[in-house]
C-alpha positions as a LaTeX table, in Angstrom:
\begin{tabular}{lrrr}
\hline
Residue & $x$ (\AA) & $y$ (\AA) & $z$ (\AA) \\
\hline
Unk1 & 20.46 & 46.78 & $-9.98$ \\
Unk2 & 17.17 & 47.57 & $-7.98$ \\
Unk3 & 16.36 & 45.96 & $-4.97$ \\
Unk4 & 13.25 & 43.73 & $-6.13$ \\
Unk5 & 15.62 & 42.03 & $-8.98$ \\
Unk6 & 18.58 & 41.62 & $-6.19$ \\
Unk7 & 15.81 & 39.97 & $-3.90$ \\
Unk8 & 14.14 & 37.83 & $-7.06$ \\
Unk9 & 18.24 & 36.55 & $-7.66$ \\
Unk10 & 18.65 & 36.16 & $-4.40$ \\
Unk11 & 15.08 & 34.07 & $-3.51$ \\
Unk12 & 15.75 & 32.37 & $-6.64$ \\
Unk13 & 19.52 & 31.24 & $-5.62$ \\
Unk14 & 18.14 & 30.28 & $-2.01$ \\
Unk15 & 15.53 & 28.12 & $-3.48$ \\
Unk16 & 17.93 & 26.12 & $-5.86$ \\
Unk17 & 20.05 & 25.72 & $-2.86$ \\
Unk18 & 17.51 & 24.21 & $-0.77$ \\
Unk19 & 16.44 & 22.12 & $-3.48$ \\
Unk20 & 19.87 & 20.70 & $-3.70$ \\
Unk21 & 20.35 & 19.87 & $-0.20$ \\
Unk22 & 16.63 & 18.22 & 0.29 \\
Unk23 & 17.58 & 16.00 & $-2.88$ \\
Unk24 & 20.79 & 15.30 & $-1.36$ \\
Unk25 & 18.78 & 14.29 & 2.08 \\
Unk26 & 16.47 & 12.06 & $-0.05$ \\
Unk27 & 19.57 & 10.44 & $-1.93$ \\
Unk28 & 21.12 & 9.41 & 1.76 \\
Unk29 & 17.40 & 8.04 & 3.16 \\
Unk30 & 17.29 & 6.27 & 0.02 \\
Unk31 & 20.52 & 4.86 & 0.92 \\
Unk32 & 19.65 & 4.31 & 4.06 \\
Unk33 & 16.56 & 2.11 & 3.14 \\
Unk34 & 18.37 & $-0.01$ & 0.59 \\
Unk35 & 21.05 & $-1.49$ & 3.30 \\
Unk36 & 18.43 & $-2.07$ & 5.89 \\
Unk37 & 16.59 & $-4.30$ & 3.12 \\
Unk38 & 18.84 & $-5.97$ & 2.61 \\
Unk39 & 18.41 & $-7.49$ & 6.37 \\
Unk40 & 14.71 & $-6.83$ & 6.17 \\
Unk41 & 13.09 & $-7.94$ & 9.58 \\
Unk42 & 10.11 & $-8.56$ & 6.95 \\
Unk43 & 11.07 & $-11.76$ & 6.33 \\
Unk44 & 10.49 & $-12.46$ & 9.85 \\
Unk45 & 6.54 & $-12.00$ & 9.42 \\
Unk46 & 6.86 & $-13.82$ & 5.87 \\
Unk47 & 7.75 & $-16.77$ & 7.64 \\
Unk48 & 5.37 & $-16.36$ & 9.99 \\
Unk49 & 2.61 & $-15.90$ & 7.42 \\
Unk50 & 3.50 & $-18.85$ & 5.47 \\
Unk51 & 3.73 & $-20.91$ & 8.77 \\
Unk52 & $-0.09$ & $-19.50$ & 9.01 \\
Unk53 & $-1.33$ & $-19.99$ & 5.38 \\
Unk54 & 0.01 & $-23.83$ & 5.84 \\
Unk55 & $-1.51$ & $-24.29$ & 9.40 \\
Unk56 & $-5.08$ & $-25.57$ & 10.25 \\
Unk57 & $-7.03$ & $-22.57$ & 12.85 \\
Unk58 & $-10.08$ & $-21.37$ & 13.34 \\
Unk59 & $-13.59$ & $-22.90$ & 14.57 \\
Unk60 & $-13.36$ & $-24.93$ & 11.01 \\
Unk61 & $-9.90$ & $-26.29$ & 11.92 \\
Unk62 & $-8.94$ & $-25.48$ & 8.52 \\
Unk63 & $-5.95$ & $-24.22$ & 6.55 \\
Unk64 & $-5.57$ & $-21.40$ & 4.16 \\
Unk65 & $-4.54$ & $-23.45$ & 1.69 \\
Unk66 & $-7.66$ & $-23.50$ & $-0.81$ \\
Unk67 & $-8.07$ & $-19.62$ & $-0.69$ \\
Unk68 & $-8.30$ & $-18.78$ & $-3.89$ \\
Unk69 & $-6.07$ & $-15.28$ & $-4.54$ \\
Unk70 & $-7.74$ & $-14.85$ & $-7.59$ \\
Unk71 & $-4.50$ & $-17.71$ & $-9.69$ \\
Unk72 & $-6.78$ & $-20.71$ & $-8.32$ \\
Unk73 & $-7.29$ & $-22.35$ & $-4.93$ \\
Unk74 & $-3.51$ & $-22.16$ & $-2.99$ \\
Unk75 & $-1.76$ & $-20.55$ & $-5.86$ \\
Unk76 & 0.22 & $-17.53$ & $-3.89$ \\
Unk77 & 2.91 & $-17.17$ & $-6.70$ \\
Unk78 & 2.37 & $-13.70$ & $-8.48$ \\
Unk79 & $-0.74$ & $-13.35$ & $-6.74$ \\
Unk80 & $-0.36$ & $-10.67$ & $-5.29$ \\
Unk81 & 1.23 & $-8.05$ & $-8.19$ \\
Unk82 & $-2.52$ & $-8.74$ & $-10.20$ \\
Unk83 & $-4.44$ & $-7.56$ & $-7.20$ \\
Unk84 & $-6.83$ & $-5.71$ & $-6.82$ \\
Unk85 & $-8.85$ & $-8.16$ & $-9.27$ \\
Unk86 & $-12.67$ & $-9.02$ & $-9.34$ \\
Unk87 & $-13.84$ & $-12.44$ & $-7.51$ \\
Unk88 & $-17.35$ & $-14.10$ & $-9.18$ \\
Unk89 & $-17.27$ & $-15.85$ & $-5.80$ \\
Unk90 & $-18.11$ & $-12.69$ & $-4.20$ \\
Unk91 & $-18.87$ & $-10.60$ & $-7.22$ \\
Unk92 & $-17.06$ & $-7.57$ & $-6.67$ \\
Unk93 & $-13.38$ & $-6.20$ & $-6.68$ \\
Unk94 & $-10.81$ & $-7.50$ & $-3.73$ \\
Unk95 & $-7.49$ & $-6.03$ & $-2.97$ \\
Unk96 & $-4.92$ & $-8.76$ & $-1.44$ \\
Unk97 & $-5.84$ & $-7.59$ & 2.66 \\
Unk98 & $-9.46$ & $-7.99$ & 1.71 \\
Unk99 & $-9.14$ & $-11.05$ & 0.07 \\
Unk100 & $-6.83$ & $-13.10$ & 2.62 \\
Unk101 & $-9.71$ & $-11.94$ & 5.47 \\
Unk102 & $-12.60$ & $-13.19$ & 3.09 \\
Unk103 & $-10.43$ & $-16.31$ & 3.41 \\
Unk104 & $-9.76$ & $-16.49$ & 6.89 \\
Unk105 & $-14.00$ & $-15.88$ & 7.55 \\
Unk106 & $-15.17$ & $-18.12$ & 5.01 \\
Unk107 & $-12.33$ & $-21.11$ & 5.10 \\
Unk108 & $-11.35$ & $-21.14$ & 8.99 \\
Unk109 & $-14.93$ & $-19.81$ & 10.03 \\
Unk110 & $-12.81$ & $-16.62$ & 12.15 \\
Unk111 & $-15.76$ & $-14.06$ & 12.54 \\
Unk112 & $-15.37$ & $-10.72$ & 10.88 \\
Unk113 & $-15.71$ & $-8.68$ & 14.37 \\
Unk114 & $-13.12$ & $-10.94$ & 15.28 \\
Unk115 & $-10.60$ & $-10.07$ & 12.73 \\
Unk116 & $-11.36$ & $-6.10$ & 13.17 \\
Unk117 & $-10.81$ & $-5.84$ & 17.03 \\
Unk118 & $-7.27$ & $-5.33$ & 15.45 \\
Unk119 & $-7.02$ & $-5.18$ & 11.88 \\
Unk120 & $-3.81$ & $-3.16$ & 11.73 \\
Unk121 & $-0.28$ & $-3.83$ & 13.35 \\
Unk122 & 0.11 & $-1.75$ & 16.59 \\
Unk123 & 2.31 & $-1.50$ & 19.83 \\
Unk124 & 0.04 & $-4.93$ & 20.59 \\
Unk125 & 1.71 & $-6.97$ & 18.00 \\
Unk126 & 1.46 & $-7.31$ & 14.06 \\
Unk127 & $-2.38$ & $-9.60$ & 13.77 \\
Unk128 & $-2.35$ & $-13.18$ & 11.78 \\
Unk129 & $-3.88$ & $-11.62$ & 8.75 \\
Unk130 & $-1.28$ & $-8.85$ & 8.20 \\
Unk131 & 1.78 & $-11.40$ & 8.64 \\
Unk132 & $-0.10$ & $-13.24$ & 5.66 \\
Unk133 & $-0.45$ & $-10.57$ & 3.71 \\
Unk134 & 3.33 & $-10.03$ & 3.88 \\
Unk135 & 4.04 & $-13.60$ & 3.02 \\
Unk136 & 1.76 & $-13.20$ & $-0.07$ \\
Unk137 & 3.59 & $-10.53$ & $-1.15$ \\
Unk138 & 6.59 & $-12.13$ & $-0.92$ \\
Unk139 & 5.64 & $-14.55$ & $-3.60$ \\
Unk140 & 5.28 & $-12.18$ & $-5.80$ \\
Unk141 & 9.00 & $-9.97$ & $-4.96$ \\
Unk142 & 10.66 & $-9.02$ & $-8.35$ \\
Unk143 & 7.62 & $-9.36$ & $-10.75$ \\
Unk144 & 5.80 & $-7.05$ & $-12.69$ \\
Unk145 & 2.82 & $-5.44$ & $-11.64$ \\
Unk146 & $-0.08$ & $-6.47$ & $-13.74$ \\
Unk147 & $-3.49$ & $-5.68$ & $-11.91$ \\
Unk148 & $-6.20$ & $-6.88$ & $-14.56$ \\
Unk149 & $-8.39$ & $-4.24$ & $-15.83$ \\
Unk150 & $-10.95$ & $-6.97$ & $-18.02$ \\
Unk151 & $-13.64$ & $-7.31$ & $-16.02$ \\
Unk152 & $-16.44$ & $-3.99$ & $-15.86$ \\
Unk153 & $-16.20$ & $-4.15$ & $-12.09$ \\
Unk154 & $-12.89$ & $-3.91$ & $-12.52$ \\
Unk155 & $-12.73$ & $-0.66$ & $-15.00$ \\
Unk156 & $-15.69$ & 0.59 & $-12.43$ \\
Unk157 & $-13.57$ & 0.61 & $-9.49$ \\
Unk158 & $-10.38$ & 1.98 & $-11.24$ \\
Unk159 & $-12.85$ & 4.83 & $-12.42$ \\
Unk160 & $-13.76$ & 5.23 & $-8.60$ \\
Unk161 & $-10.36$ & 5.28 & $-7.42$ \\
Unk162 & $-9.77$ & 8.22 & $-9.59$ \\
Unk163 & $-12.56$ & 10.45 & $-8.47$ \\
Unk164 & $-12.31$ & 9.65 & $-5.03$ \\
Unk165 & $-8.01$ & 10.15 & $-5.83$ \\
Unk166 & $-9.04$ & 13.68 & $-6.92$ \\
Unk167 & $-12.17$ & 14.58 & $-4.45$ \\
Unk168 & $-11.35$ & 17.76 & $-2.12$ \\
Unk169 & $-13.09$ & 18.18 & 1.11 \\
Unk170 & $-12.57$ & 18.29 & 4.79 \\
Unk171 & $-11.57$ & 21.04 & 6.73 \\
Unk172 & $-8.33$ & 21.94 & 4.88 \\
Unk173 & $-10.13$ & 21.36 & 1.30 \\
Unk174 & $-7.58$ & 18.15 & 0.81 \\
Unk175 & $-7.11$ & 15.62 & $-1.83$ \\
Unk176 & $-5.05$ & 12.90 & $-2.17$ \\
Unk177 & $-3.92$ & 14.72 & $-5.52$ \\
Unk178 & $-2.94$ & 17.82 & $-2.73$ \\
Unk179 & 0.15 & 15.32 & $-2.14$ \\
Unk180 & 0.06 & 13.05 & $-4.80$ \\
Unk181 & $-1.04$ & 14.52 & $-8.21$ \\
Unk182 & 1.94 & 16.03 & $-9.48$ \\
Unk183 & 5.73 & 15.60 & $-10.01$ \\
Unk184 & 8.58 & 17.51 & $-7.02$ \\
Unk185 & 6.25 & 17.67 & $-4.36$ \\
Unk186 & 7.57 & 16.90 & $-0.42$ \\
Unk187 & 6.54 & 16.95 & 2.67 \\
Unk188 & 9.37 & 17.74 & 5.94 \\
Unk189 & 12.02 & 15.36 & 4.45 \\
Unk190 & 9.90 & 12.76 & 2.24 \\
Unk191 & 9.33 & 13.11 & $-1.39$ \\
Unk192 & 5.94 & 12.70 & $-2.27$ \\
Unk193 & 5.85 & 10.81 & $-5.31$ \\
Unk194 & 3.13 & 11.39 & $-7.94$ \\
Unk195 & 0.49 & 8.84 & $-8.09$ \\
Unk196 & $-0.87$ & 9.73 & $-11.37$ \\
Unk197 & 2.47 & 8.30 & $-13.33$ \\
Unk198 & 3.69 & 5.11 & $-13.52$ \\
Unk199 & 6.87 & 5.62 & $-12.01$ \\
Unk200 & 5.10 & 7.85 & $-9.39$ \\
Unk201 & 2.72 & 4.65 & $-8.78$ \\
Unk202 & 4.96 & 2.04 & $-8.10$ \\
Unk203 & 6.15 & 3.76 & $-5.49$ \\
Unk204 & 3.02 & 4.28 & $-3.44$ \\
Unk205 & 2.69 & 0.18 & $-4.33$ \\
Unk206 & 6.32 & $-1.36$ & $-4.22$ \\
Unk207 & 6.92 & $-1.13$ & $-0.78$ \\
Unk208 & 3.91 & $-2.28$ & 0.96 \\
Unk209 & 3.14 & $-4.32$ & 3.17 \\
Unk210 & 6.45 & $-2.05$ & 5.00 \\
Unk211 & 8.65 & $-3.11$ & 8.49 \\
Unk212 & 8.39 & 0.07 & 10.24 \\
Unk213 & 11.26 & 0.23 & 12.09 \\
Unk214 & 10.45 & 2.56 & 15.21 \\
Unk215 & 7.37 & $-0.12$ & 16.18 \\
Unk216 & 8.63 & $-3.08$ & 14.97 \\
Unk217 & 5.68 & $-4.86$ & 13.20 \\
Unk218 & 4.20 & $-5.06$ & 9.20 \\
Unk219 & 2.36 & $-2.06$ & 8.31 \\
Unk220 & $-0.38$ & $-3.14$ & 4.73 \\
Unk221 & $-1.41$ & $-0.93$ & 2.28 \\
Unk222 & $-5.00$ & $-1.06$ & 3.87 \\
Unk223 & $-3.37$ & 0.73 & 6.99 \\
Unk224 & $-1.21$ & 3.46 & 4.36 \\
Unk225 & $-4.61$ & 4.49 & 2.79 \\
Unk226 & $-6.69$ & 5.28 & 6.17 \\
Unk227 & $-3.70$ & 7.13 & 7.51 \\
Unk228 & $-3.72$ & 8.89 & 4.54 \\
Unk229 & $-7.61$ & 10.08 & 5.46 \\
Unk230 & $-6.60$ & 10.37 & 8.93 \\
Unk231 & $-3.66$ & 13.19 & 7.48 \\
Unk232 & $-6.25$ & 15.01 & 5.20 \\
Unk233 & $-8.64$ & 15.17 & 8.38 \\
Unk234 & $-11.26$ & 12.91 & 6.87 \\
Unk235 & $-12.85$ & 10.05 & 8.49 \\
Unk236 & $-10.78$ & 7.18 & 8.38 \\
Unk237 & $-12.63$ & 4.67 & 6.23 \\
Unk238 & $-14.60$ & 1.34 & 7.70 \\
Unk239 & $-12.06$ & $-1.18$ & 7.63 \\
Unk240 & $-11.57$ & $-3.45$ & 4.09 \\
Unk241 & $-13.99$ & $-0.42$ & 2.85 \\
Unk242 & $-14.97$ & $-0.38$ & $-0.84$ \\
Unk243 & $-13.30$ & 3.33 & $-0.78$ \\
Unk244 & $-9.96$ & 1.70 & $-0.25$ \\
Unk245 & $-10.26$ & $-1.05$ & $-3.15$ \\
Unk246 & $-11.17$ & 1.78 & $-5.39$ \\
Unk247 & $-7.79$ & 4.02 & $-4.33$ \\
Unk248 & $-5.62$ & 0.64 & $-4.32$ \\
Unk249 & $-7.03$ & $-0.07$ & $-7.78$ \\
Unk250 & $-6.15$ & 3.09 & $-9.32$ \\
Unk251 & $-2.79$ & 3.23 & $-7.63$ \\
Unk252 & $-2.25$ & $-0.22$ & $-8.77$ \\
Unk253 & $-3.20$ & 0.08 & $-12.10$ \\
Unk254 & $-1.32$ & 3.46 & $-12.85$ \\
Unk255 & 1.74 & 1.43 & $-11.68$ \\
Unk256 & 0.78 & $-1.41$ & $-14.12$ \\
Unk257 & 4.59 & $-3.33$ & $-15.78$ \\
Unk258 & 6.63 & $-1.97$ & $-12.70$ \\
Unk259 & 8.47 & $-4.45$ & $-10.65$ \\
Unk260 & 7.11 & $-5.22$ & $-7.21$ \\
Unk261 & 10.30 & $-5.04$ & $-4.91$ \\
Unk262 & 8.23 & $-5.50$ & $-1.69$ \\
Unk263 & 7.78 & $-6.11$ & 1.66 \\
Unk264 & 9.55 & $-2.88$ & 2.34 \\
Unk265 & 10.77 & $-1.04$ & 5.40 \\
Unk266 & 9.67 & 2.06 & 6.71 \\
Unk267 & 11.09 & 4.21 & 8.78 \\
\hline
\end{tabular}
């Protein structure tokens, strides 16, 4: 046997190898993950949200009670798992985050500015709006994933979602479909699931809002998706940006009859 065809085997053998042992890595974090849920320190900030949804705040003294999640005003139950959706109220296409800070502006009279002086969890704390985000989400643990597609705004933004999903620029000529647009891909020790399948999908949506363990506070999708620009070496969208809807919306809807098993925990 030549040498090239011994090195081929031999590359070939190597890389089966390592294949094995990082699937065998991602079998024990999986593991891992599933007994910590099932002592989630989640629940902690879903109790906490609810405490918040029920309680009157703000300059308007009021509750968040009548905030309309897109089920009616109050209705929380499987609100979250058909979101992003399209509000006439506002006349354009809210994800859950975006919606529960309309909410909080409109219903409790909190200023915006206020709200974005922190609008992700940090070493400061986890902010009112992400704890009731989690407690949303909560109501809707176990149920199928059903983001509505009927309005046009809501077909427009999915469209969106996709390009922007598939747009490559910045200094290393990233996408998010670099990652996320096809099936085996990993990065260090965490699989990289594809976003364009269904299966793929739901896991970029089931475990969101996440516990991250090493801060100790409720991480939203809303933070996952500027990180995500942050990694690519873009600039990190404006906060509750349009561009964020649209990638939440296509992730959302390409996971569409999944069960929603979240809030999660991260690591």
């Amino acid at each position: 046997m030549s040498i090239r065809p011994m090195l081929a085997a031999l590359a070939g053998s190597l890389f089966a190898g390592t294949a094995l042992a990082q699937s065998a890595v991602s079998e024990e974090f999986q593991k891992f993950r599933d007994v910590m849920e099932e002592d989630n320190p989640a629940e902690l900030f879903e109790m906490r949200g609810e405490e918040y949804w029920k309680t009157p705040n703000g300059p308007k003294k009021a509750s968040l009670e009548q905030c309309d999640l897109g089920l009616g005003p109050g209705v929380v139950k499987g609100a979250y798992v058909q979101m992003p959706r399209y509000f006439a109220d506002v006349d354009q296409v809210m994800d859950a985050e975006r919606r529960v800070v309309h909410c909080m502006v409109t219903l409790q009279g909190i200023p915006y500015e206020e709200v974005v002086k922190q609008p992700f969890s940090n070493d400061k704390g986890t902010p009112d709006h992400v704890a009731v985000v989690t407690y949303v989400a909560a109501q809707s643990r176990g149920m199928k994933i059903a983001a509505p597609q009927g309005h046009p705004k809501e077909r427009e933004i999915y469209r969106i979602g996709k390009e922007i999903f598939q747009f490559r620029a910045g200094p290393y000529d990233f996408a998010c479909s670099t990652c996320h647009g096809a099936d085996g891909k990993r990065i260090r020790m965490q699989d990289l699931p594809n976003l364009t399948k269904p299966e793929g999908a739901a896991k970029g949506v089931i475990g969101w809002p996440g516990y991250r363990m090493t801060g100790g506070f409720m991480l939203t999708s809303q933070w996952r998706m500027n990180d995500c620009f942050r990694q690519q070496r873009f600039p990190e969208p404006k906060y509750l940006s349009d561009t964020v809807t649209a990638i939440l919306s296509y992730m959302t809807v390409n996971a569409s009859g999944q069960l929603y098993r979240g809030p999660g925990i991260k690591r």
